[in-house]
C-alpha positions as CSV (number, residue, x, y, z in Angstrom):
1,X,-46.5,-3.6,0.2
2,X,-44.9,-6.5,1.4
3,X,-44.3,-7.6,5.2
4,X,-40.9,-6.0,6.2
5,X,-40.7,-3.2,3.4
6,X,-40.0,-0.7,6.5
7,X,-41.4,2.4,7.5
8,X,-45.1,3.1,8.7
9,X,-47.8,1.7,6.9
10,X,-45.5,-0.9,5.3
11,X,-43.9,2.4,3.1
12,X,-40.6,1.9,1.6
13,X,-37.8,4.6,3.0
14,X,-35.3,6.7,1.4
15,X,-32.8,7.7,2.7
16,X,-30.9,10.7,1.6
17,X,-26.9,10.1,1.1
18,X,-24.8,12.2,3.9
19,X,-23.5,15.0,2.3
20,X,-20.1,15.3,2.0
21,X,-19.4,11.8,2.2
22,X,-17.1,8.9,-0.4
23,X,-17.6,10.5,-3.8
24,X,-16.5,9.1,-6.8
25,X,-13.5,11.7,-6.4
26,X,-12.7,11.0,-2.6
27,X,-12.5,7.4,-3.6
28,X,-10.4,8.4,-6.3
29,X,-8.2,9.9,-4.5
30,X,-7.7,7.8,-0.9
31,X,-7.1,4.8,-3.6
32,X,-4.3,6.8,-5.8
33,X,-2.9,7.6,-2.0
34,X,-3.3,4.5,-0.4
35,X,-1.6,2.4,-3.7
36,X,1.0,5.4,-3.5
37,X,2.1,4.9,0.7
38,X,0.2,2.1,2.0
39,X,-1.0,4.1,4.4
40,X,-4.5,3.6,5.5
41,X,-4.9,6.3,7.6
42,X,-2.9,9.0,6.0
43,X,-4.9,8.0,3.2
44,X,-7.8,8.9,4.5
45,X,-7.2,12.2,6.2
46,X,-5.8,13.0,2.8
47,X,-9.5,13.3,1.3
48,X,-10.7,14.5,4.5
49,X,-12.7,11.4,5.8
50,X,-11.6,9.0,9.3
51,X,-9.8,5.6,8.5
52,X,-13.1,4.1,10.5
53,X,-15.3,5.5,7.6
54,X,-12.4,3.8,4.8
55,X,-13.0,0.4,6.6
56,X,-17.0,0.7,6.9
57,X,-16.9,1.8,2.9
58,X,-14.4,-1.2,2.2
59,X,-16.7,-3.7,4.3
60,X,-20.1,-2.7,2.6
61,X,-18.8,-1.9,-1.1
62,X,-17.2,-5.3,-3.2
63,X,-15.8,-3.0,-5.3
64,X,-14.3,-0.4,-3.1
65,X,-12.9,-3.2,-1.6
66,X,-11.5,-5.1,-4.8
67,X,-10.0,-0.9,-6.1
68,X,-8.7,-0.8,-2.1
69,X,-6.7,-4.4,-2.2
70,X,-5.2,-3.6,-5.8
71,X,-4.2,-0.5,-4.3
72,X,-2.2,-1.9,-1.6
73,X,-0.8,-4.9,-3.9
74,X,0.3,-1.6,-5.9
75,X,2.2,-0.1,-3.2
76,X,3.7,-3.1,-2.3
77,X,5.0,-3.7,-5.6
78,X,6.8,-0.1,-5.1
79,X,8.5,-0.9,-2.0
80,X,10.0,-3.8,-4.0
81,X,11.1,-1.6,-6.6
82,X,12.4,1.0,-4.0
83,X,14.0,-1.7,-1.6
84,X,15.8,-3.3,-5.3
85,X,16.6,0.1,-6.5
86,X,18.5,1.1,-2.7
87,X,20.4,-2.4,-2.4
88,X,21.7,-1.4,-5.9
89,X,23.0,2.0,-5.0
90,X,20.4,4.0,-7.0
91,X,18.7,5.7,-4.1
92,X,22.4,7.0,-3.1
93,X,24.0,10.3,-4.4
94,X,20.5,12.9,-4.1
95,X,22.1,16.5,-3.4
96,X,21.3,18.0,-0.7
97,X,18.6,21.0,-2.1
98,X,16.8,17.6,-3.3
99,X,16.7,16.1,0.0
100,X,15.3,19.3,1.5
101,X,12.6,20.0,-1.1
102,X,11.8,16.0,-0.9
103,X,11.2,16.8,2.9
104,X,9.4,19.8,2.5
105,X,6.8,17.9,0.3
106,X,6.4,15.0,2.5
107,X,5.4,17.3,5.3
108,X,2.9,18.7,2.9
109,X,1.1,15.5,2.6
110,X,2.2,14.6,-0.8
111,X,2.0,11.1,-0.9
112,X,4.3,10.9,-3.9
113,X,7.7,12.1,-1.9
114,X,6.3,10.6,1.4
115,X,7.0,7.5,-0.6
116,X,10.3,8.8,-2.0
117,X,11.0,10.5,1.5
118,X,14.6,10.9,2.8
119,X,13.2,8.0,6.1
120,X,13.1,4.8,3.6
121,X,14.2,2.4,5.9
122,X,15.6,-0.9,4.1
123,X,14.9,-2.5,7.2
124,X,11.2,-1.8,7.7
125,X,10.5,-2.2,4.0
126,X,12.2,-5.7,4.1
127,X,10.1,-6.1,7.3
128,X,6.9,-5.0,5.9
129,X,7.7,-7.4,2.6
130,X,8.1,-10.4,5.0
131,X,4.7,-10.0,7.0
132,X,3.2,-9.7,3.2
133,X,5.0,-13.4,2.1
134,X,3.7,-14.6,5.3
135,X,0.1,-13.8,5.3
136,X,0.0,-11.0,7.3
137,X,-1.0,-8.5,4.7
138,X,-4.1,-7.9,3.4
139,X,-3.2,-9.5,0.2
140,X,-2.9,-13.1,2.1
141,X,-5.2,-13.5,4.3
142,X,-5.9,-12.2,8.3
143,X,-3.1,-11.1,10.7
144,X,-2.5,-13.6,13.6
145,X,-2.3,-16.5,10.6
146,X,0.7,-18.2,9.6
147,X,3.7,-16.8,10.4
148,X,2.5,-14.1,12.7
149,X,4.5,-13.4,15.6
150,X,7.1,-14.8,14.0
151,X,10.8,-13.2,15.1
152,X,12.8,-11.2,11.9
153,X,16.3,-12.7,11.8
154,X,18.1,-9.5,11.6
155,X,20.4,-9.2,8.7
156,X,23.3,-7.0,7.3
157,X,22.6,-4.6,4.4
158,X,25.6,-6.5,2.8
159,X,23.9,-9.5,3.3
160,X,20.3,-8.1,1.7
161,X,22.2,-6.9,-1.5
162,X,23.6,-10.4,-2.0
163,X,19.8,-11.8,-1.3
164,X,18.7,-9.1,-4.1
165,X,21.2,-9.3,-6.3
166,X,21.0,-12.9,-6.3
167,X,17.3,-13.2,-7.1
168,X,17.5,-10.1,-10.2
169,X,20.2,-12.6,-11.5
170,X,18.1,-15.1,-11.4
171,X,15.1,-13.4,-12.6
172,X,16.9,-12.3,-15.6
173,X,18.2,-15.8,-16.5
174,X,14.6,-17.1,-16.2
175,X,13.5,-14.2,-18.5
176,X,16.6,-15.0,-21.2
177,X,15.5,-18.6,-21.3
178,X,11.8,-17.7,-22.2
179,X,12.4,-15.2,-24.4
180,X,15.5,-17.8,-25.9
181,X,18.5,-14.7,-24.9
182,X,20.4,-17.2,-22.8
């Protein structure tokens, strides 16, 4: 064998995968719950595996990490939906039975109505969108980048409607002119 092949006498090892470890299923999974929350770490526990052992499988598997970024792409284009959907009144009006069963799902890991969950924060969501734009995210390259540590201006939820409904108007009178509705 050739110099380098490893083992004694030049013998090529095998090694035998850890047992319980990333299946085809557990990667399933901590992708459908990662694209659903964003949430690397709840993600994770989710399938029963430690966030360290998501990066390591992300850093030595190209298409872990290619399912992993579409995934958070994924659940960012959810919190755009959600923060749209809240800053024209659609989130508002949920009885209260709904709330409570929402809650009690979200504290029984369901990343579905974590998502959902009564603690959306437009805020934090607009927050979260921003460090995205800027590069922050893993969609656009490394924290500490551009923009990082870059302050928030702080802005009404009056003033974020008028931003969102401004931009869906716009958005739909760029879609009438291509599709010739205008």
């Amino acid at each position: 064998m050739a110099a380098g092949a490893g083992g004694k006498a030049g013998r090529l090892q095998v090694r035998k995968a850890a047992r319980g470890g990333w299946t085809p299923a557990k990667r399933a999974a901590f992708l459908e719950h990662l694209a659903a929350t964003c949430n690397i770490a709840a993600s994770a526990r989710a399938v029963g595996m430690a966030p360290r052992g998501a990066h390591a499988l992300k850093a030595r598997d190209a298409v872990f990490a290619a399912d992993w970024a579409r995934a958070i792409e994924a659940a960012y284009e959810t919190l755009e939906v959600r923060l749209l959907a809240y800053a024209l009144g659609e989130v508002e009006g949920e009885s209260e039975r709904e709330a409570e069963a929402e809650a009690e799902a979200e504290a029984d890991g369901d990343a579905e109505a974590e998502l959902r969950g009564a603690h959306f924060d437009p805020r934090v969501a607009v927050q979260a969108l921003g460090f995205r734009k800027r590069g922050g995210g893993s969609s656009g390259g490394a924290a500490g980048g551009a923009g990082a540590g870059t302050l928030c201006k702080r802005v009404s939820l009056a003033e974020l409607e008028a931003v969102l409904v401004a931009r869906l108007d716009a958005l739909d009178a760029q879609a009438a002119s291509v599709t010739g509705d205008a």
